[in-house]
C-alpha positions as CSV (number, residue, x, y, z in Angstrom):
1,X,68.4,-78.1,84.6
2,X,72.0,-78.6,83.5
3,X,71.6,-76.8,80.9
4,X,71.0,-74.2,83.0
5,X,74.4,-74.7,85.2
6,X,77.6,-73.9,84.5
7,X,80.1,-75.4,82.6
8,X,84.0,-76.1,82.6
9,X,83.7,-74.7,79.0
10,X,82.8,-71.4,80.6
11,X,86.1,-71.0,82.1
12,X,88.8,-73.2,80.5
13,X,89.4,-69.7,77.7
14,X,89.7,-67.8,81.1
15,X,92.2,-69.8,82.6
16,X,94.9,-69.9,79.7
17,X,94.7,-66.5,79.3
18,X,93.6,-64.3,82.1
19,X,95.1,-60.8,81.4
20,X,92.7,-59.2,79.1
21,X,89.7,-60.1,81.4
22,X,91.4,-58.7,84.6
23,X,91.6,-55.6,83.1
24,X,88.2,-55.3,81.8
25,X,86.6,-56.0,85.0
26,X,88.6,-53.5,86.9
27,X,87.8,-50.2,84.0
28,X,84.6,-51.9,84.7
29,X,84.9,-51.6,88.3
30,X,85.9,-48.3,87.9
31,X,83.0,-47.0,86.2
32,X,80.0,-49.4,88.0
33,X,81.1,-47.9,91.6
34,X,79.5,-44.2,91.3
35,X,76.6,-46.2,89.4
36,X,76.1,-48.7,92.0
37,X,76.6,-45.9,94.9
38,X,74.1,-43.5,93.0
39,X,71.5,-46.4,92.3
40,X,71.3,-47.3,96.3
41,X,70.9,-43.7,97.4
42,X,67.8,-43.3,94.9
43,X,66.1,-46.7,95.2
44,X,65.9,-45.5,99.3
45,X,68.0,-48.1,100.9
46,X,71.6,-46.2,100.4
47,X,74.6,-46.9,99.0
48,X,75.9,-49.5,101.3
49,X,72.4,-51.1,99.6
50,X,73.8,-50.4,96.4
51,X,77.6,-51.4,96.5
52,X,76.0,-54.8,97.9
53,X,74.2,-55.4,95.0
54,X,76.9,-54.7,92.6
55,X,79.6,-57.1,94.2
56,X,76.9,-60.5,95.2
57,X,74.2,-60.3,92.3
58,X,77.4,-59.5,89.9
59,X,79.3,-62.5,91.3
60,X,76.5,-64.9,90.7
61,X,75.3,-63.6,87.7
62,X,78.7,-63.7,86.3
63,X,78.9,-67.2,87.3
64,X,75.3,-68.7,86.8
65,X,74.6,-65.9,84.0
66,X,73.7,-67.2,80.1
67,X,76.2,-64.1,78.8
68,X,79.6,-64.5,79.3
69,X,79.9,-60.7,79.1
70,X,76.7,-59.2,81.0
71,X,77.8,-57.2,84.1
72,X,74.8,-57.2,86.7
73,X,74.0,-54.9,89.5
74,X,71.8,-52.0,90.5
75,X,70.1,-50.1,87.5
76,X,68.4,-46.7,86.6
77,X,65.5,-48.7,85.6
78,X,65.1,-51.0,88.5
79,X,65.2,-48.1,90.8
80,X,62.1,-46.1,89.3
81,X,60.6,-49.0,90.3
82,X,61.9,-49.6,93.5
83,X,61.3,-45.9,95.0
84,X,57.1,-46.1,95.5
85,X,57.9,-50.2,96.9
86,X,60.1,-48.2,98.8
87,X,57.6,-45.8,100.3
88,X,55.0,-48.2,100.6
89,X,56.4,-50.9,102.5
90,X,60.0,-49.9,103.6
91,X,63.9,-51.2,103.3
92,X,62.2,-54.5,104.7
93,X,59.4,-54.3,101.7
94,X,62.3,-53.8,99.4
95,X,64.3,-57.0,100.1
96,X,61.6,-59.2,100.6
97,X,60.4,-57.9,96.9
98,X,63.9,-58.7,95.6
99,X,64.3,-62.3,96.8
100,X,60.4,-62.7,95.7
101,X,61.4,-61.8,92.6
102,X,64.5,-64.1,92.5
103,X,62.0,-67.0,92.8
104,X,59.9,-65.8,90.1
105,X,63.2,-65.5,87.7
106,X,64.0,-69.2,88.3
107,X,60.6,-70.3,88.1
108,X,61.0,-68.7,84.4
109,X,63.9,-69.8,83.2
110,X,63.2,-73.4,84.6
111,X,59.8,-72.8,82.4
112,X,62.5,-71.7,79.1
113,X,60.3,-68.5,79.0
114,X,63.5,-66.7,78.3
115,X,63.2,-66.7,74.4
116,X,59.9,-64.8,74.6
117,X,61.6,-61.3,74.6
118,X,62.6,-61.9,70.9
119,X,58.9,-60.9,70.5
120,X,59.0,-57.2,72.0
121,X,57.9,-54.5,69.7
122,X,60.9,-52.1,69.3
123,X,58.8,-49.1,69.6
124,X,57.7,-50.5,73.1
125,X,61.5,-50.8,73.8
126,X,62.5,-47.6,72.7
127,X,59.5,-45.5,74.1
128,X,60.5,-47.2,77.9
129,X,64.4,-46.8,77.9
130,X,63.7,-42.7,76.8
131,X,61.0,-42.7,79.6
132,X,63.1,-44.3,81.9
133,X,66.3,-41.9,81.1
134,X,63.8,-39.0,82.2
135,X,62.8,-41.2,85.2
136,X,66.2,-41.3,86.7
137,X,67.1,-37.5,85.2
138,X,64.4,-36.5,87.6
139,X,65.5,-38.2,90.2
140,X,68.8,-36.7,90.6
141,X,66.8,-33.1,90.8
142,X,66.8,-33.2,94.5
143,X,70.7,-34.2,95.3
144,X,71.1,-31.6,92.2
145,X,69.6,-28.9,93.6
146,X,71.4,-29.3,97.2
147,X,67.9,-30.2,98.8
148,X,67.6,-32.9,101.6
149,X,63.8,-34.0,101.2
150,X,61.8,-33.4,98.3
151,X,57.8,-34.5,98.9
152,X,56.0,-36.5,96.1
153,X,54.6,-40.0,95.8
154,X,55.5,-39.6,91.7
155,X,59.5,-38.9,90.5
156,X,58.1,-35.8,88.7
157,X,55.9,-34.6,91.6
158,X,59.2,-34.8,94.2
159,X,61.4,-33.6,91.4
160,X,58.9,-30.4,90.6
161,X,59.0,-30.0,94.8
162,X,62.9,-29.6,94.5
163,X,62.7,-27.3,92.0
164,X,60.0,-25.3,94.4
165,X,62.4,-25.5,97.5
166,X,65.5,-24.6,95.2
167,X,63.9,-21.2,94.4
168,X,63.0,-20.7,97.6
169,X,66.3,-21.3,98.7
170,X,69.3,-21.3,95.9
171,X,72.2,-23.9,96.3
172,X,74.3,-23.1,93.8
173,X,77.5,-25.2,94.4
174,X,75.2,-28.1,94.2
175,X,74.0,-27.8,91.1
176,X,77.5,-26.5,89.4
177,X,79.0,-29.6,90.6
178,X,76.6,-31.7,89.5
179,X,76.3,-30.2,85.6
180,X,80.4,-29.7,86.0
181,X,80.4,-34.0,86.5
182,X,77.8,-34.3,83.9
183,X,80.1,-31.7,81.5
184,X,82.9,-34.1,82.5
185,X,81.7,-37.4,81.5
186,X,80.0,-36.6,78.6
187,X,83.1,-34.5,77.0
188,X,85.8,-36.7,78.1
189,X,83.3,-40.0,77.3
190,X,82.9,-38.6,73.2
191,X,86.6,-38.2,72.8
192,X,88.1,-40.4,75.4
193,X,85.7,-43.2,75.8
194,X,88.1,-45.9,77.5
195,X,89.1,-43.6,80.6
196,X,86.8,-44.0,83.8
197,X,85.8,-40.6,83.5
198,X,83.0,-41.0,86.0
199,X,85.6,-42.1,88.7
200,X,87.7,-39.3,87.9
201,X,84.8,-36.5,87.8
202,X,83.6,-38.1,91.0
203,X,87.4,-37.8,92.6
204,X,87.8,-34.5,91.7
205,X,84.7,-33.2,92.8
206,X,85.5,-34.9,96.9
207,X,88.5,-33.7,96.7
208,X,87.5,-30.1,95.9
209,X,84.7,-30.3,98.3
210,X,87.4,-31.2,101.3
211,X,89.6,-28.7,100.7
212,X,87.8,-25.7,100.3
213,X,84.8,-27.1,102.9
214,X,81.6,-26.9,100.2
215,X,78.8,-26.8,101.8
216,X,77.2,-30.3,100.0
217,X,75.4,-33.4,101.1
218,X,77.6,-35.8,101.3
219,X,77.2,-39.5,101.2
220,X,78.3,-40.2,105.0
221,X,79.2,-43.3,106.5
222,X,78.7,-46.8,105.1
223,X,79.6,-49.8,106.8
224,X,83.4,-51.8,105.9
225,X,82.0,-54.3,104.6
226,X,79.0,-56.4,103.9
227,X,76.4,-57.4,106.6
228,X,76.1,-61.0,107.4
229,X,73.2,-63.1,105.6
230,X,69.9,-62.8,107.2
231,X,66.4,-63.4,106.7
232,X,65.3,-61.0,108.9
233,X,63.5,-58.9,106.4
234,X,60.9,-61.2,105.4
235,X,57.4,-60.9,107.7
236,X,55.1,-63.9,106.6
237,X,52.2,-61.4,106.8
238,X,53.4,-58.7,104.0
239,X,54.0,-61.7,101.6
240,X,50.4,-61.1,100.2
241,X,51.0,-57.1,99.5
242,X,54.2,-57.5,98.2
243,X,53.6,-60.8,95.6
244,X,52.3,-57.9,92.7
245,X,55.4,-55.5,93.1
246,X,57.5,-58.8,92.6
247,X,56.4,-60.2,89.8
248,X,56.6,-56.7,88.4
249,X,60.4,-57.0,89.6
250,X,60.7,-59.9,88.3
251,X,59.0,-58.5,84.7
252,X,62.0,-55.5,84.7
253,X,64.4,-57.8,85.8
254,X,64.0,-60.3,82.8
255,X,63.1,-57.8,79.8
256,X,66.3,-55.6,80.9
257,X,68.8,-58.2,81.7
258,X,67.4,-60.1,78.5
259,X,67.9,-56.7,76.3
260,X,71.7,-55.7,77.7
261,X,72.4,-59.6,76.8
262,X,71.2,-59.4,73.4
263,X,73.5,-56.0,73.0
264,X,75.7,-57.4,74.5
265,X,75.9,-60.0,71.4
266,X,75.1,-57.7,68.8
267,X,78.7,-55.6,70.5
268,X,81.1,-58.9,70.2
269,X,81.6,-61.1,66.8
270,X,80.5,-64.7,67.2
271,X,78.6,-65.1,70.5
272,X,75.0,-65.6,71.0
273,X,73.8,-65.9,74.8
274,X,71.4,-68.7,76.7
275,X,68.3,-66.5,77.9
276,X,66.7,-69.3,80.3
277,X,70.2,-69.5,81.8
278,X,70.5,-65.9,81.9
279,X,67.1,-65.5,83.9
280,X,67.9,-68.1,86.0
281,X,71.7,-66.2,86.8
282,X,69.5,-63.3,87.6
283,X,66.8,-65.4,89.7
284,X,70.0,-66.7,91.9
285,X,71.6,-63.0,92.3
286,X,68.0,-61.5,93.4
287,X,67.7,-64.3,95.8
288,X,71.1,-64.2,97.4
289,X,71.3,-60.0,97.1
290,X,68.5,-59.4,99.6
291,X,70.3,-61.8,102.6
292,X,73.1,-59.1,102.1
293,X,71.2,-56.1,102.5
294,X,71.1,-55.3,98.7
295,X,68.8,-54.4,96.2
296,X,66.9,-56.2,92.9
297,X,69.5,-56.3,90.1
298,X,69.5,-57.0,86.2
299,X,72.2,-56.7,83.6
300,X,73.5,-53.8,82.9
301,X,73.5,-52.4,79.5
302,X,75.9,-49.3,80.0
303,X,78.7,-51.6,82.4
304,X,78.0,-54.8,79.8
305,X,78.9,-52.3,77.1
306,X,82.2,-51.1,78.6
307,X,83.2,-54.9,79.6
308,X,82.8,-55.7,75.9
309,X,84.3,-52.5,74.4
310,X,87.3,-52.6,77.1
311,X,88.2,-56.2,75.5
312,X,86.5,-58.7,77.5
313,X,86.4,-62.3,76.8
314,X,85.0,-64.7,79.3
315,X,82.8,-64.3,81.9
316,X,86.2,-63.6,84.5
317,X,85.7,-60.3,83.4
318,X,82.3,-59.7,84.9
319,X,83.7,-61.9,88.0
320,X,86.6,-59.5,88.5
321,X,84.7,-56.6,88.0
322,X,82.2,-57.9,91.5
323,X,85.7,-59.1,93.4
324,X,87.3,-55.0,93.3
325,X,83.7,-54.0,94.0
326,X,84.5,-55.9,96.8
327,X,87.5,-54.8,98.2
328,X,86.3,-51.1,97.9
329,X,83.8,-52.4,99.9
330,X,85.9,-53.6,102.8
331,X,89.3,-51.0,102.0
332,X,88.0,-47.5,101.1
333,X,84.5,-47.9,102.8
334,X,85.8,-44.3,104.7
335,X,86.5,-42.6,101.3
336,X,83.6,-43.7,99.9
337,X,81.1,-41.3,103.0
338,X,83.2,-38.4,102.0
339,X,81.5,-38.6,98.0
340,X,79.2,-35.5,97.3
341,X,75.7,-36.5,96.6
342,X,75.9,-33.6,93.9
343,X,78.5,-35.5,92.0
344,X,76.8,-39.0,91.9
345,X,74.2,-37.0,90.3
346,X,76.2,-35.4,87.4
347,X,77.3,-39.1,86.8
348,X,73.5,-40.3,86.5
349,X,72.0,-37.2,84.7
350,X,75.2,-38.2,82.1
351,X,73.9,-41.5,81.9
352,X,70.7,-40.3,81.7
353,X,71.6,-38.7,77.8
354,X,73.5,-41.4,76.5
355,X,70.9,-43.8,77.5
356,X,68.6,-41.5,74.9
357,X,69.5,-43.6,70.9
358,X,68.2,-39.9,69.2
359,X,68.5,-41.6,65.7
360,X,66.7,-44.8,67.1
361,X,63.8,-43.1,68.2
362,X,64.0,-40.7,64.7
363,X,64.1,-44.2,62.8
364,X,61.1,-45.2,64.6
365,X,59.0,-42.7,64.4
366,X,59.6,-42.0,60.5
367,X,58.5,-46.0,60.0
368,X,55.1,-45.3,61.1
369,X,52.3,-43.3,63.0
370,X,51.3,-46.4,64.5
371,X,54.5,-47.5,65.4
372,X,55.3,-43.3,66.7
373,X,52.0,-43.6,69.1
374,X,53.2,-47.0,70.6
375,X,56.8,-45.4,71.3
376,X,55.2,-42.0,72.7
377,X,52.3,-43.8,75.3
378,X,54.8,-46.0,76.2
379,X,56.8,-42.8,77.0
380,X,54.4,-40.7,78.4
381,X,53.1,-44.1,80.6
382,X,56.5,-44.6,82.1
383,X,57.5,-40.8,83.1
384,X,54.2,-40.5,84.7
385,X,53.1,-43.9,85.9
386,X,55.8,-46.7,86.2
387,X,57.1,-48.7,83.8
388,X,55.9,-52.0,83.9
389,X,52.4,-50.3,83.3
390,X,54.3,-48.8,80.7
391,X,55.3,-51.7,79.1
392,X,51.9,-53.8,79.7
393,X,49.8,-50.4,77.5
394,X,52.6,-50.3,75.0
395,X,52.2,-54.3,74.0
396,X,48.5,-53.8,74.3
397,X,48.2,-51.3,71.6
398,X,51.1,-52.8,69.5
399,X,48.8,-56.3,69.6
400,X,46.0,-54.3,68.5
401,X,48.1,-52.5,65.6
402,X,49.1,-56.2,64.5
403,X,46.1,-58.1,64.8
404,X,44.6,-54.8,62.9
405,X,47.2,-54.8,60.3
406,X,46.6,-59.1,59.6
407,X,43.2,-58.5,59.3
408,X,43.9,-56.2,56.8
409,X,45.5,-59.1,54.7
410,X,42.2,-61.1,54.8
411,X,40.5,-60.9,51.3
412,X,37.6,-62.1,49.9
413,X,36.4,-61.6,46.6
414,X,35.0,-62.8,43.9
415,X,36.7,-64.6,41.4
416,X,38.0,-63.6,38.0
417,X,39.1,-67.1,37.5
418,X,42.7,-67.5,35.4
419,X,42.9,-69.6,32.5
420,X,43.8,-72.6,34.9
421,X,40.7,-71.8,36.6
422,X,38.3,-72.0,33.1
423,X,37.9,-68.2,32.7
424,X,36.0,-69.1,29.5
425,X,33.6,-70.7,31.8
426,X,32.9,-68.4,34.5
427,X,30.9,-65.8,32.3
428,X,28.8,-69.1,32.3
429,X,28.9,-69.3,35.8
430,X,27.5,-65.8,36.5
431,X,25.1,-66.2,34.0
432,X,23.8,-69.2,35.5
433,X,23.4,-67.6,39.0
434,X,26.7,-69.3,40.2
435,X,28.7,-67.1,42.2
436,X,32.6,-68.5,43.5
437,X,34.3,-66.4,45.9
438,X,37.9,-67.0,47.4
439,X,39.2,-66.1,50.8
440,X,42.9,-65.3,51.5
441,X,44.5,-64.8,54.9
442,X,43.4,-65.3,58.2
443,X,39.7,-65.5,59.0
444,X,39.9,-64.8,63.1
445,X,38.2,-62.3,65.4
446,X,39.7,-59.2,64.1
447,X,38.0,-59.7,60.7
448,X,35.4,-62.0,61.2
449,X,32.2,-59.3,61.2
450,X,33.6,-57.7,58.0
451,X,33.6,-61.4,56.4
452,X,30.0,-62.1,58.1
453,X,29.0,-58.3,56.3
454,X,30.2,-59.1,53.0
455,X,29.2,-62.9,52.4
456,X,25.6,-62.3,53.8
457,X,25.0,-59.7,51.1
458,X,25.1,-62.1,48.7
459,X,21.7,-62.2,46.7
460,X,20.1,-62.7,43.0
461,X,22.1,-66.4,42.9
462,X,21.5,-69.8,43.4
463,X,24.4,-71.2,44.7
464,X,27.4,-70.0,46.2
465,X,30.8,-71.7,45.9
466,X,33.5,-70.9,48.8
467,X,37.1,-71.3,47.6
468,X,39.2,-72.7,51.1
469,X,42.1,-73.3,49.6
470,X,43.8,-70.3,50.5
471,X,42.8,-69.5,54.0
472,X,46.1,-69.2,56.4
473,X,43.9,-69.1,59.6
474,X,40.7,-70.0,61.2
475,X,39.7,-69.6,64.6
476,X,36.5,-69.9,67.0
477,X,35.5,-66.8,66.2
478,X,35.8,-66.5,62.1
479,X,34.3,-70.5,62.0
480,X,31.3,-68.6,64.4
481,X,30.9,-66.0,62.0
482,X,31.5,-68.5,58.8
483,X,28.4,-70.6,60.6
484,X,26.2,-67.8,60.7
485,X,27.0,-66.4,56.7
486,X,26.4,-69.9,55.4
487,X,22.6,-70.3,57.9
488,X,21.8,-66.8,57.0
489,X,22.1,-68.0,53.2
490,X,20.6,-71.6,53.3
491,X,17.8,-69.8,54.9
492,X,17.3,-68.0,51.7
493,X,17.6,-70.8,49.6
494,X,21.0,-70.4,48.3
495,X,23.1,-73.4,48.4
496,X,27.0,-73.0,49.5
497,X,29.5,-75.6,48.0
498,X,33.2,-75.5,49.8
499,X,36.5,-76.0,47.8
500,X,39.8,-76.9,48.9
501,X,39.2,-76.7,52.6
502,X,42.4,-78.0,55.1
503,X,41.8,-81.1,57.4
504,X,42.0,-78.8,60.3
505,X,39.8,-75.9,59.4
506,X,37.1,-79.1,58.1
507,X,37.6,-80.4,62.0
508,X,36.9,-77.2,63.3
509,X,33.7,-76.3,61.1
510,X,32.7,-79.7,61.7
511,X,32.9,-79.4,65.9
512,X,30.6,-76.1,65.6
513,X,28.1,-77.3,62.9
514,X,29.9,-74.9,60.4
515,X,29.7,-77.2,57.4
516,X,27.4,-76.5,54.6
517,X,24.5,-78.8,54.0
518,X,24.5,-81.6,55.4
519,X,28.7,-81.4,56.0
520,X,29.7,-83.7,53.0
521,X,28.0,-83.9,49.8
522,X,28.9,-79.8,49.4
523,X,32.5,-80.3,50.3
524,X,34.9,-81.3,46.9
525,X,38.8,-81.5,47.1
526,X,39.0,-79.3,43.9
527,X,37.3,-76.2,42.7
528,X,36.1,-77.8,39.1
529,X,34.4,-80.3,41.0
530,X,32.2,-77.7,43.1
531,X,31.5,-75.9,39.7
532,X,30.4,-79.4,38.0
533,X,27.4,-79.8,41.3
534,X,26.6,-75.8,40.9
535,X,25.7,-76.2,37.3
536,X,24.0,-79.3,37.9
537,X,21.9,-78.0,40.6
538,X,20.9,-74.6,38.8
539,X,20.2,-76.8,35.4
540,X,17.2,-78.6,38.0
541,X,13.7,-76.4,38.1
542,X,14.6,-74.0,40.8
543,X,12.0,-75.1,43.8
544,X,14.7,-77.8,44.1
545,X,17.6,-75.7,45.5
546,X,15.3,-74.8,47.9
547,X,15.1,-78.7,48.9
């Protein structure tokens, strides 16, 4: 456990020199408060929900965090996940998932499970973030499109109704101000990328709403402030229901806030973040988010990237980023109902494109047609399913595209032997009807059957030498199917010899009656050895190989 708290160390750089950090965390500020307001309306709980989450879970994850420049609160991603839990089982179903979640999170990083995201397949990666950048694109369409309820128990169902009502019934200022914000933040973002244009775009577009009265959907009031801790959420009997969307909370929440971390690294010279103490910062902000009223959060790869490209050190940065959250919260909460719904959509549809890497996903898919398909179900799986599904098909088939490709690698053939091997004498051998064959690679369950095919083919010879020696793997399965070659060629007389064979894979043959013969006499350390019994044996009349 205390490598999993904090640390003077995490600090003492913050306290001799403060100013650089200060002003990261307030562009930071800056840009996280349309996110944070836009993320609450579409999760269902509202931006109060939303600002909540951005100034507790980014506190504590600042502080408890294994980053020192990850920048937590409400995300694109956790949303699209968040909306059917939403419809399902309420505001009340939400927090109660959030906190579950929390727990989960801890239990994990107490567990160290944190370095096991090193082993996600890029193309799984890749195929979820594009999916998810449509996800939250078509989300927006309703606040977009000036409509007030769009019907649909799928993003692209309630998107597609928007579309349907907007026809019906054009609202064009809506939709200009939200591609004008959009216009905004991705022009001024190319060329001017330290400016908080999203702050500004979202200024500009309230202010021109107020003084010439556009008819838009406006955010309305939120309270000044934060509610007071409670526990009020959480009813005993919807803790069955609600433990599956948590754990797939939980999932989201430790693959994204794992991912933005390991960015975040690759974005600053010389750091390298804790993941178990990063999943535990995360399990204590979803735990203490809820009692405020707020929803799950990870780390945030756009904000973590602006912390780090806006020249933050320490973790103060991330810490000062929560406190002005905070004092937006409880200073311009009246501002803040005046917003244009319109407008905090342009800011997420322009998140939505630069969450898209084009050339990644161009790299990927020129790699390979296996690694192409893994990217595109994974795609297809998220934009019409939800994304944890997503994720769950997209490792299945990228297992299945490994353990296919190893068992590619496993060889068996017969030997040419070199001149180490007595070449001179293996003509011999064959003449004599000695056959040596030697397997390479793994012998497991993915290439077991063809190994079972090939050895119990074997005929016109008396005895049949099995070179172990280079054999990576062997499990249940391939010693099984190794078990069954060997009876099948006892049976017709044939007598196996084994060379080389590791302690391990002898222990394993042994525990399933693998072993030729009677499990000794045919096993030699070296392959001359085996060769020396084979000739013996075919030099006896041959009814005594069938002894």
């Amino acid at each position: 456990m205390r490598t999993l708290l904090p640390s003077w160390s995490d600090w003492r750089p913050a306290v001799r020199a403060p100013g650089a950090d200060l002003l990261a965390g307030l562009v930071v500020a800056l840009v996280a408060l349309p996110l944070a307001l836009g993320f609450g309306i579409s999760s269902g709980l509202g931006a109060a929900a939303g600002l909540a989450t951005a100034v507790v879970a980014g506190a504590l994850a600042a502080v408890f965090g294994g980053s020192r420049f990850q920048v937590s609160g409400p995300t694109g991603a956790m949303t699209v996940v968040l909306v059917p839990i939403f419809h399902r089982h309420g505001a009340s179903g939400v927090l109660a998932v959030g906190l579950l979640a929390g727990l989960v999170l801890v239990v994990l990083a107490v567990a160290g499970v944190g370095r096991a995201v090193r082993y996600m397949p890029a193309p799984v990666i890749e195929g979820f973030t594009a999916g998810i950048a449509v996800v939250i694109a078509l989300q927006q369409f309703p606040s977009a499109l000036g409509v007030a309820h769009a019907h649909g128990d799928k993003v692209w169902r309630s998107a597609f109704d928007a579309v349907r009502q907007f026809a019906a019934s054009p609202n064009w200022t809506s939709l200009v101000l939200a591609l004008a914000v959009a216009a905004v933040l991705l022009i001024g973002g190319r060329y001017l990328p330290r400016l908080p244009f999203a702050l500004l775009a979202v200024i500009l577009a309230t202010v021109a709403t107020k003084l010439f009265h556009l008819d838009l959907n406006l955010i309305g009031t939120i309270p000044s402030g934060l509610q007071a801790p409670t526990l009020d959420f959480l009813h005993p009997d919807q803790l069955d229901s609600l433990l599956a969307p948590a754990l797939a909370v939980a999932a989201l929440a430790a693959l994204e806030s794992l991912l933005s971390a390991t960015a975040a690294d690759s974005m600053a010279v010389g750091t390298r973040h804790n993941p178990d103490r990063e999943l535990f910062g995360q399990g204590l902000a979803n735990i203490a988010a809820p009692l405020f009223g707020g929803v799950p959060a990870t780390g945030a790869i756009a904000r973590t990237a602006v912390n780090v490209r806006s020249g933050a050190r320490t973790r103060l940065a991330a810490l000062t980023h929560a406190v002005v959250l905070a004092a937006i919260v409880y200073l311009a909460a009246g501002l803040v109902a005046w917003i244009p719904l319109a407008a905090l959509a342009g800011v997420l549809l322009a998140t939505t494109v630069r969450m898209v890497e084009t050339a990644s996903l161009a790299a990927i898919a020129r790699a390979s047609k296996g690694d192409a398909a893994i990217m595109a179900v994974t795609f297809v799986v998220t934009v019409a399913m939800d994304l944890v599904t997503a994720v769950a098909i997209g490792v299945g088939i990228a297992v299945l595209l490994a353990l296919r490709s190893v068992a590619k690698e496993a060889r068996m053939h017969q030997i040419p032997l070199d001149d180490a091997d007595h070449l001179a004498e293996e003509h011999g051998l064959l003449h004599d009807h000695i056959v040596a064959y030697r397997l390479d690679g793994p012998l497991f369950f993915a290439a077991a059957h063809r190994f079972l095919l090939e050895l119990a083919e074997v005929s016109e010879v008396r005895v049949v030498i099995l070179r172990m020696s280079h054999l990576t793997a062997l499990d249940t399965t391939g010693a099984l199917t190794l078990r069954d070659a060997i009876g099948k060629l006892e049976h017709r007389g044939i007598t196996v010899l084994m060379s080389g064979l590791r302690a391990d894979h002898r222990r394993r043959l042994a525990a399933i009656g693998a072993l030729p013969g009677d499990g000794t006499a045919h096993l030699f350390e070296h392959t001359p050895d085996a060769i020396a019994v084979a000739r013996d044996l075919v030099s006896r009349p041959a009814e005594s190989s069938h002894r």
